[in-house]
NUDREN-881373 format. One line per field, with one value per residue (C-alpha): y, x, z; residue in one letter; residue number from 1; chain. Coordinates in Angstrom, 2 decimals. Layout:
N
v	(Y; ...) $
u	(X; ...) $
w	(Z; ...) $
type	(A; ...) $
seq	(NUM; ...) $
mol	(A; ...) $
END
This chain:
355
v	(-60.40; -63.47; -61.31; -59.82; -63.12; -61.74; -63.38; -62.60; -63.08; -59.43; -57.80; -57.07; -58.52; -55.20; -53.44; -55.46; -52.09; -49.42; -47.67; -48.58; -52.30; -52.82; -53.26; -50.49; -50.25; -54.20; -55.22; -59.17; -59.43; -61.84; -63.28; -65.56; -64.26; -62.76; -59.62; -57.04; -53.36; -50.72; -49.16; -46.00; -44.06; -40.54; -39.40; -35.56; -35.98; -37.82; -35.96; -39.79; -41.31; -44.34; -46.10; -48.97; -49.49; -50.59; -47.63; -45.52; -47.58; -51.18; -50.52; -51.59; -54.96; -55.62; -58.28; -57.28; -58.99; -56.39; -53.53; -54.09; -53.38; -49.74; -47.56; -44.41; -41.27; -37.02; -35.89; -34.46; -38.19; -38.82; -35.52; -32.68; -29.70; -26.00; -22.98; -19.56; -17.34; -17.14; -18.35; -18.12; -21.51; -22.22; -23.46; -25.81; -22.77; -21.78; -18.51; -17.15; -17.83; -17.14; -19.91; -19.27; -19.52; -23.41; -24.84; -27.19; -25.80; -28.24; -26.02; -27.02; -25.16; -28.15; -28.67; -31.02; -31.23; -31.58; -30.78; -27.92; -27.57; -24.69; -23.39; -19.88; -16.85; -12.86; -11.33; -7.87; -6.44; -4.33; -3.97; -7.27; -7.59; -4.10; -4.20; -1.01; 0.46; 0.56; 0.47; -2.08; -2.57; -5.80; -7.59; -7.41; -11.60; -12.94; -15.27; -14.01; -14.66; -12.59; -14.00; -12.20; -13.27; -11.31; -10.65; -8.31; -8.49; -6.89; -5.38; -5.36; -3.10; -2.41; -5.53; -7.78; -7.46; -9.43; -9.56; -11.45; -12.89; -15.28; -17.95; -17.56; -16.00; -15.11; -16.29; -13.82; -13.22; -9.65; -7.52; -4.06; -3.63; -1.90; -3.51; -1.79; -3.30; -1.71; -2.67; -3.60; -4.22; -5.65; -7.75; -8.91; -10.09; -9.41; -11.20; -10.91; -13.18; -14.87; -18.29; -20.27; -20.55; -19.16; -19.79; -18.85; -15.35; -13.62; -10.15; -6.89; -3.80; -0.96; -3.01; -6.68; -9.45; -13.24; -16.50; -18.83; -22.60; -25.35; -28.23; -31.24; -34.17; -37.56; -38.48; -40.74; -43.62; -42.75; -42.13; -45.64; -47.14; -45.68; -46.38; -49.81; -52.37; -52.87; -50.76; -49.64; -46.45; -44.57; -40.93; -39.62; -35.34; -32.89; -29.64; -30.47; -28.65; -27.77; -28.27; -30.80; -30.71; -33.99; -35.26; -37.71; -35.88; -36.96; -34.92; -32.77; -35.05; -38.12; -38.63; -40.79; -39.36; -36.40; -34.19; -33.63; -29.90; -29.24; -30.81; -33.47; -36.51; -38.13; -39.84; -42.41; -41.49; -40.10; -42.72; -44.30; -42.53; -43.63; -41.26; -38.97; -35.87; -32.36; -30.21; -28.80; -32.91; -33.86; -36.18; -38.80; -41.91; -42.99; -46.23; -47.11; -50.02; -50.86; -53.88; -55.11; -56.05; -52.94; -50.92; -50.72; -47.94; -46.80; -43.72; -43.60; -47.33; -46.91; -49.37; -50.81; -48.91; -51.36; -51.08; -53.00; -49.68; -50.02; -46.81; -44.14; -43.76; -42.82; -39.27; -36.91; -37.74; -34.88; -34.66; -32.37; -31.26; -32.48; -31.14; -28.07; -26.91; -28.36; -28.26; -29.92; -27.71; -28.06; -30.57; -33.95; -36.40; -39.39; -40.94; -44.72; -46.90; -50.82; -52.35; -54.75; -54.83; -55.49; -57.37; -55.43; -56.03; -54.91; -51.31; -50.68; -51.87; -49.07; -46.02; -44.45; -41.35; -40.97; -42.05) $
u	(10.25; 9.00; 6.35; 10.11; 11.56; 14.30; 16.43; 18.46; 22.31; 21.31; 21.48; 17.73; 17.18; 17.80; 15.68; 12.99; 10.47; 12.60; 11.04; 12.71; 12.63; 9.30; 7.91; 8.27; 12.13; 13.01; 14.40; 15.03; 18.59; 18.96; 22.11; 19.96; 16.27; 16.02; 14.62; 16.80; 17.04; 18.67; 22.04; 21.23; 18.04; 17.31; 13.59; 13.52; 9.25; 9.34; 12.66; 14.29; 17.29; 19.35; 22.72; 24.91; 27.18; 30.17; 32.81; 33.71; 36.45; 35.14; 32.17; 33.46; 34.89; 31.85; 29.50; 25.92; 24.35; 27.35; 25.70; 21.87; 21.25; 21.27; 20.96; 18.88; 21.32; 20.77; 20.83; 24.30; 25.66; 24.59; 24.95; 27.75; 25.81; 26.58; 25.22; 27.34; 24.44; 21.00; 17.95; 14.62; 12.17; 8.19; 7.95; 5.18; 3.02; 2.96; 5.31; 8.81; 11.91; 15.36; 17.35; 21.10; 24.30; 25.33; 21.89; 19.71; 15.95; 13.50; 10.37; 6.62; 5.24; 3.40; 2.51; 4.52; 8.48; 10.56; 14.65; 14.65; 17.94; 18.51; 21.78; 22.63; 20.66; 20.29; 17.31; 17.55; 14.57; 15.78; 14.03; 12.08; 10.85; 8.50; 8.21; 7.56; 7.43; 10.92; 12.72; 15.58; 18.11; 18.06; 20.47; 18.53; 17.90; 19.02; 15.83; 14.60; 11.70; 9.23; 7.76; 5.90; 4.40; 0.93; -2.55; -1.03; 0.94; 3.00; 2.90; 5.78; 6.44; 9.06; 11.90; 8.65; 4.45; 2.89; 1.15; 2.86; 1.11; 1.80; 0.28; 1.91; 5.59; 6.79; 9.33; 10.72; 13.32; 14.24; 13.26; 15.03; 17.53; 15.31; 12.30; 9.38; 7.63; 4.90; 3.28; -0.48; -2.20; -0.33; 2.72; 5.24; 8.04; 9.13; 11.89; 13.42; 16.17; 17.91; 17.04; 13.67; 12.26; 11.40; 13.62; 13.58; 12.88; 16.32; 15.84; 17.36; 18.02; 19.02; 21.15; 20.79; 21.17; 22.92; 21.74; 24.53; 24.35; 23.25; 25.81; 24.36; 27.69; 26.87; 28.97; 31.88; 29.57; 27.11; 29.81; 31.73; 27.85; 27.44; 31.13; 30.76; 30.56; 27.14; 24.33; 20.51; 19.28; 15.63; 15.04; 12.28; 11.16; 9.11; 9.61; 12.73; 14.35; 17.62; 19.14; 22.00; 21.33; 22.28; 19.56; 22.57; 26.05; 29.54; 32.67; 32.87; 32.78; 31.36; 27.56; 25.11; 21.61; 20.44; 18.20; 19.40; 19.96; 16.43; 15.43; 12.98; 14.67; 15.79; 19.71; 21.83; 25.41; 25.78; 23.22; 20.58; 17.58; 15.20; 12.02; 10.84; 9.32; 8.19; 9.79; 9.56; 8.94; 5.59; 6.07; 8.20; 10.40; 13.63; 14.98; 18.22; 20.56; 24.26; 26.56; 29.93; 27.39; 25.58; 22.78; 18.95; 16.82; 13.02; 10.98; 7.61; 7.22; 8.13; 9.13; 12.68; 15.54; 18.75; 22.37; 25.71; 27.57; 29.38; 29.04; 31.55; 31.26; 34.54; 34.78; 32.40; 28.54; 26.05; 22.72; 20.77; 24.00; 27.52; 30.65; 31.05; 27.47; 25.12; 21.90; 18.90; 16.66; 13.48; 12.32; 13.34; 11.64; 13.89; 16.68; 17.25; 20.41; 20.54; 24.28; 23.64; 21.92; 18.10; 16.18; 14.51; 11.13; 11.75; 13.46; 10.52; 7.96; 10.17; 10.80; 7.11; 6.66; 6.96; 3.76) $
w	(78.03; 76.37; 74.00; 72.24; 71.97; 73.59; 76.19; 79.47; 77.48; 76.20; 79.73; 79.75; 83.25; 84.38; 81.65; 82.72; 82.88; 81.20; 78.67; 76.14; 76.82; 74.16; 70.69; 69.49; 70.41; 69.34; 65.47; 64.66; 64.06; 61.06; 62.41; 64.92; 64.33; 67.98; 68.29; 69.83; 71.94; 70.35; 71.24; 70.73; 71.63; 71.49; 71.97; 71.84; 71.96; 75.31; 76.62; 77.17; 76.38; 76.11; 75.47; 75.50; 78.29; 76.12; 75.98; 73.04; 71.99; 72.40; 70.46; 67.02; 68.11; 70.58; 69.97; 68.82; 71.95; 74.28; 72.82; 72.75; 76.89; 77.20; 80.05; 80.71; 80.22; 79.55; 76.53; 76.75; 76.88; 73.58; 71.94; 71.84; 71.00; 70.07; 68.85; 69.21; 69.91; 71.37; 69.58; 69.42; 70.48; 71.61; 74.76; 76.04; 76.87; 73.13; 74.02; 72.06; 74.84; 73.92; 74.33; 75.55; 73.21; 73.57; 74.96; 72.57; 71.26; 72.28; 70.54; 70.65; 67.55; 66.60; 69.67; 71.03; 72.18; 68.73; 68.63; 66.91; 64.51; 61.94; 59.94; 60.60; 59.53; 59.34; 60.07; 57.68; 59.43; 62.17; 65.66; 64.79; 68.03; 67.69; 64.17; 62.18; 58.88; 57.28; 53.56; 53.43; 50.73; 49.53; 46.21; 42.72; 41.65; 45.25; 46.81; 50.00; 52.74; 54.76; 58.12; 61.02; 63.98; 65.21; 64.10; 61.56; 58.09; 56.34; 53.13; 50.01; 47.84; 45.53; 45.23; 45.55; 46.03; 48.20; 51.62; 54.63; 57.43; 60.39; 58.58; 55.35; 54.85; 51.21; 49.52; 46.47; 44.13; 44.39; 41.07; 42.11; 45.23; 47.19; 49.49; 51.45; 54.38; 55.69; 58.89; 59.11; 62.44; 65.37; 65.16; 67.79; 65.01; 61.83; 59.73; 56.28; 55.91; 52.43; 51.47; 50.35; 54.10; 57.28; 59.95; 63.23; 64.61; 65.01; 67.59; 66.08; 67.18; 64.74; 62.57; 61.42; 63.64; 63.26; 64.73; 64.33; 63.29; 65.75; 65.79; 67.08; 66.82; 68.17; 71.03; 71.04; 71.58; 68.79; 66.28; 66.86; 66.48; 63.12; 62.16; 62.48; 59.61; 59.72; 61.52; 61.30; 62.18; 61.99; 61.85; 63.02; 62.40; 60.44; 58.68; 57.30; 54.71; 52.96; 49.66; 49.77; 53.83; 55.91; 57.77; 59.52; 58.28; 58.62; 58.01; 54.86; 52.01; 53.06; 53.11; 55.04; 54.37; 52.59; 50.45; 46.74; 45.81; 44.56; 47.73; 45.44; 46.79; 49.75; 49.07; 50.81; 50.42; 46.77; 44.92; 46.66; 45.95; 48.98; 47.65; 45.87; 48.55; 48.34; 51.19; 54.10; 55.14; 56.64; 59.56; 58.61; 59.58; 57.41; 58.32; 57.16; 57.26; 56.06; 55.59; 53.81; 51.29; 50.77; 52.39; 52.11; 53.14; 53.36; 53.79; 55.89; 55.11; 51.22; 48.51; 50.17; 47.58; 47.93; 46.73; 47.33; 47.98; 51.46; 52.60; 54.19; 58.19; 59.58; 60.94; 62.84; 62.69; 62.77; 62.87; 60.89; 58.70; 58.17; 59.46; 56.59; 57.31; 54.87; 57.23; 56.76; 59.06; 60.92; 64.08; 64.79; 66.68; 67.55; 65.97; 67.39; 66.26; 66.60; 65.83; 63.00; 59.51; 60.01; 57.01; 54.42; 56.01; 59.61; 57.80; 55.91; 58.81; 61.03; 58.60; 59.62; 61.39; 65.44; 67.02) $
type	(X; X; X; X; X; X; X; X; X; X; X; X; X; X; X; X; X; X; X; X; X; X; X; X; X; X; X; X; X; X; X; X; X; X; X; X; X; X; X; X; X; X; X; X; X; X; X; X; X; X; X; X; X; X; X; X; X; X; X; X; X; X; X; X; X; X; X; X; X; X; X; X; X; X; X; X; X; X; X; X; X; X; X; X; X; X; X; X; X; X; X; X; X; X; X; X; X; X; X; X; X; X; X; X; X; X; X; X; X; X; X; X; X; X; X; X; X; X; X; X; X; X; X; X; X; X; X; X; X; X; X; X; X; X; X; X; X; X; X; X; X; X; X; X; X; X; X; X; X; X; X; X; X; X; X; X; X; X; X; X; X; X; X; X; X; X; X; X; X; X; X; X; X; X; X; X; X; X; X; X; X; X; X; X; X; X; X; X; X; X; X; X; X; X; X; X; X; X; X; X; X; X; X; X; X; X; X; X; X; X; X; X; X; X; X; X; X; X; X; X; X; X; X; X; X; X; X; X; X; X; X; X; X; X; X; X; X; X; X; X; X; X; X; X; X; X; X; X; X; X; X; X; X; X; X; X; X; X; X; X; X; X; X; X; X; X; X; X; X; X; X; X; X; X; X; X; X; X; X; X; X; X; X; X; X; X; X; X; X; X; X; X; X; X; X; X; X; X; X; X; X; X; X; X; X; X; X; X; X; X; X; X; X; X; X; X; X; X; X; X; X; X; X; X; X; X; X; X; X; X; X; X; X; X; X; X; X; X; X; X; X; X; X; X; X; X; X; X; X; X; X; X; X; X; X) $
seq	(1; 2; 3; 4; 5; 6; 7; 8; 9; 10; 11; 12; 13; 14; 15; 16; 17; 18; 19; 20; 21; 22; 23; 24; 25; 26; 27; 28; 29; 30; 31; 32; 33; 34; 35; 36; 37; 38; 39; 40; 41; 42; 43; 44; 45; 46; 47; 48; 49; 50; 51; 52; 53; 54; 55; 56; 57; 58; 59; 60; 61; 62; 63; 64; 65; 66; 67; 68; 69; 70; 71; 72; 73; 74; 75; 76; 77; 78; 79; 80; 81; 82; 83; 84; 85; 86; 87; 88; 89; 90; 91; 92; 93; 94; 95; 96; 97; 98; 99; 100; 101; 102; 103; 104; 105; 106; 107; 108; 109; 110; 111; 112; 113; 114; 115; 116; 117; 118; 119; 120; 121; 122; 123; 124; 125; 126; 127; 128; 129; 130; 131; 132; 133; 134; 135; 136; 137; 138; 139; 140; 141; 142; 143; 144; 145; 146; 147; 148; 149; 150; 151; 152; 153; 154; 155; 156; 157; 158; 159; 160; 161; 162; 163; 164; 165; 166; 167; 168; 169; 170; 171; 172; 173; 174; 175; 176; 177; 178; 179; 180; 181; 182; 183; 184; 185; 186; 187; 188; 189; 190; 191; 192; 193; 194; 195; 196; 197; 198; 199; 200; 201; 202; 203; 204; 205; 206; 207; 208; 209; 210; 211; 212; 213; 214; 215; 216; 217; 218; 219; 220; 221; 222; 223; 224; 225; 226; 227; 228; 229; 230; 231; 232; 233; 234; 235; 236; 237; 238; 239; 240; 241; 242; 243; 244; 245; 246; 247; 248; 249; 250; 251; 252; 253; 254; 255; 256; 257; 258; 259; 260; 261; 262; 263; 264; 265; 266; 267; 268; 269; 270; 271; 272; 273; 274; 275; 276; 277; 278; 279; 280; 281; 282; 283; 284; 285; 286; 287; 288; 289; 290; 291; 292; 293; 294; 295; 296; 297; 298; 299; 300; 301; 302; 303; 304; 305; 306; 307; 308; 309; 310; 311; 312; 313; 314; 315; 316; 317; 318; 319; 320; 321; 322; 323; 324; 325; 326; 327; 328; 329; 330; 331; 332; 333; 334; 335; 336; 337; 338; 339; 340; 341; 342; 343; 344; 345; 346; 347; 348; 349; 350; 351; 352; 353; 354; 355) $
mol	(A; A; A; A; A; A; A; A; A; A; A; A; A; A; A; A; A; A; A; A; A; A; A; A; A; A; A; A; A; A; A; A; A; A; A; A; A; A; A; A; A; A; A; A; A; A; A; A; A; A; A; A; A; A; A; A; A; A; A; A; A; A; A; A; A; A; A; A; A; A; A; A; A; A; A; A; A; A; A; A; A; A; A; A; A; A; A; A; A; A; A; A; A; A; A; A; A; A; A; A; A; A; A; A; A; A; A; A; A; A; A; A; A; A; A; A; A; A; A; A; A; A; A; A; A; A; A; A; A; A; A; A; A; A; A; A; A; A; A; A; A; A; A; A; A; A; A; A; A; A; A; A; A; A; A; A; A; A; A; A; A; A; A; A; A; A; A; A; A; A; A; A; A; A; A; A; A; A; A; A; A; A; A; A; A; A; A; A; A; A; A; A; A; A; A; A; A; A; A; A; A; A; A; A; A; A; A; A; A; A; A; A; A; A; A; A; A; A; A; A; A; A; A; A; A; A; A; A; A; A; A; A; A; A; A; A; A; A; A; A; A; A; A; A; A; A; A; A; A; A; A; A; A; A; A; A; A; A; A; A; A; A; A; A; A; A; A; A; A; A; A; A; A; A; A; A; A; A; A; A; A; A; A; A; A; A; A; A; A; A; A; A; A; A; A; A; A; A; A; A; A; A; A; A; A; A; A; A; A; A; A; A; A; A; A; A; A; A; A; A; A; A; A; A; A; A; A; A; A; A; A; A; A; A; A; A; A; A; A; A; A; A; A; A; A; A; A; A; A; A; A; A; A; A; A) $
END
């Protein structure tokens, strides 16, 4: 390992070959200057994973050099994850599966394997699945959106004009409380849901159909990582979206990172402004990293936005939404924890986009 700078006190003897023991993985640790693993690796692209070894309840009085020589675990020994109903994902082969109540999406609509996390949602639009010509009451001023899925569209009339198609849903502020669709050509899905995005496709049958929330809590291990004094973590997705949604939540009132409410700004805690952005997020990376002295943070390689506010990590840590449900949906690509502070330079040179 002498291209990391990185020596055998840090366990990596036996990492000697692991994926995770590279480059791309290793941060200098300005307490000594040696560059250092990780404790914490999830890759949804490359279905891998990693952790430290140190238990739960050791982790906030371990030593950095404890933590950084994780082993290869499942994805269920880094994540708790629910969802009380089916929903809808892309598999590899480019075809709509159902994914059981309580199992993760991992969905390849851009083409490649992405975690796929959403808040809950009601498709209006009933038997979705063989869509057909139908009037549907709808509240005057409420903000809704249209999607399909086929070589079709639709066509609105009444509470809003416009013409959907699989390439471009509609978003619309209802004029009247009344809404036609009418089917043109051949579609396999149909969705009209409330909100400023598409979601998921949610199957009906004659009356409107729920998808509940994903919940996607860190596990014990992950939680005591970002509740210690000092940490760096990057986020890694695309697509996201969500006013006031939590790209990395915790508990109800507490924030770590998230979108503003008119979604034009990523924000550490309550003040930080990291950047300015236009959603849903092109491919992106946010680095960010926390001390007693304050915290520093980056997006896709960005000017470095700094503070000395120590922020608030005790409680449950989400990802993709906090614990009273303020999502920030869409696909997420990695998210990768190291126990100490990096320097300025090595969070900017890490907040780019997974590669």
């Amino acid at each position: 390992m002498v291209s990391l700078g990185l020596s055998s006190s840090l366990g990596l003897v036996g990492a000697a070959g692991a994926w995770f023991a590279g480059p791309a993985f290793a941060v200098a640790d300005p307490s000594d200057g040696v560059a250092k693993l990780p404790a914490f690796v999830a890759d949804f692209r490359r279905d891998r994973h990693a952790v430290t070894p140190v238990i739960a309840a050791n982790i906030a009085a371990a030593s950095v050099d404890a933590l950084v020589s994780p082993q290869s675990v499942p994805f269920s020994d880094l994540f708790v994850f629910t969802r009380g109903s089916v929903a809808e994902y892309i598999d590899a082969a480019g075809m709509a599966q159902q994914a059981a109540a309580d199992v993760p999406r991992f969905d390849y609509r851009n083409g490649y394997r992405q975690l796929l996390l959403e808040g809950p949602a009601t498709n209006l639009f009933v038997n979705a699945f063989t869509p057909a010509t139908q009037r549907i009451t709808v509240t005057n001023a409420a903000q809704y959106t249209v999607s399909c899925r086929g070589s079709g569209s639709l066509i609105l009339a009444g509470a809003a004009t416009a013409t959907v198609t699989q390439a471009a849903p509609v978003t619309f502020t209802a004029t009247s409380a009344s809404l036609t669709l009418t089917v043109n050509g051949t579609l396999s899905r149909a969705q009209l849901e409330t909100g400023a995005a598409a979601s998921s496709f949610v199957q009906t049958a004659t009356m409107a159909a729920t998808r509940n929330a994903d919940s996607c809590r860190l596990s014990p291990a992950g939680e005591a990582l970002i509740q210690r004094g000092a940490a760096t973590f990057v986020l890694k997705g695309q697509g996201l979206y969500g006013s006031l949604g939590h790209l990395v939540g915790i508990d109800t009132g507490d924030e770590i990172i998230r979108f503003n409410t008119a979604q034009t700004t990523v924000i550490a805690g309550s003040s930080l402004s990291i950047a300015n952005l236009t959603v849903p997020l092109p491919a992106f990376g946010i680095c960010l990293g926390w001390s007693a002295t304050g915290r520093s943070g980056s997006y896709n390689g960005g000017t470095i936005a700094t503070d000395t506010t120590i922020p608030m990590t005790t409680g449950q840590v989400f990802l993709g939404r906090n614990q009273s449900g303020l999502f920030a949906c869409g696909r997420y690509d990695s998210l990768t924890i190291w126990p100490f502070r990096a320097a300025n330079t090595s969070i900017q040179a890490k907040a780019g986009a997974y590669s």
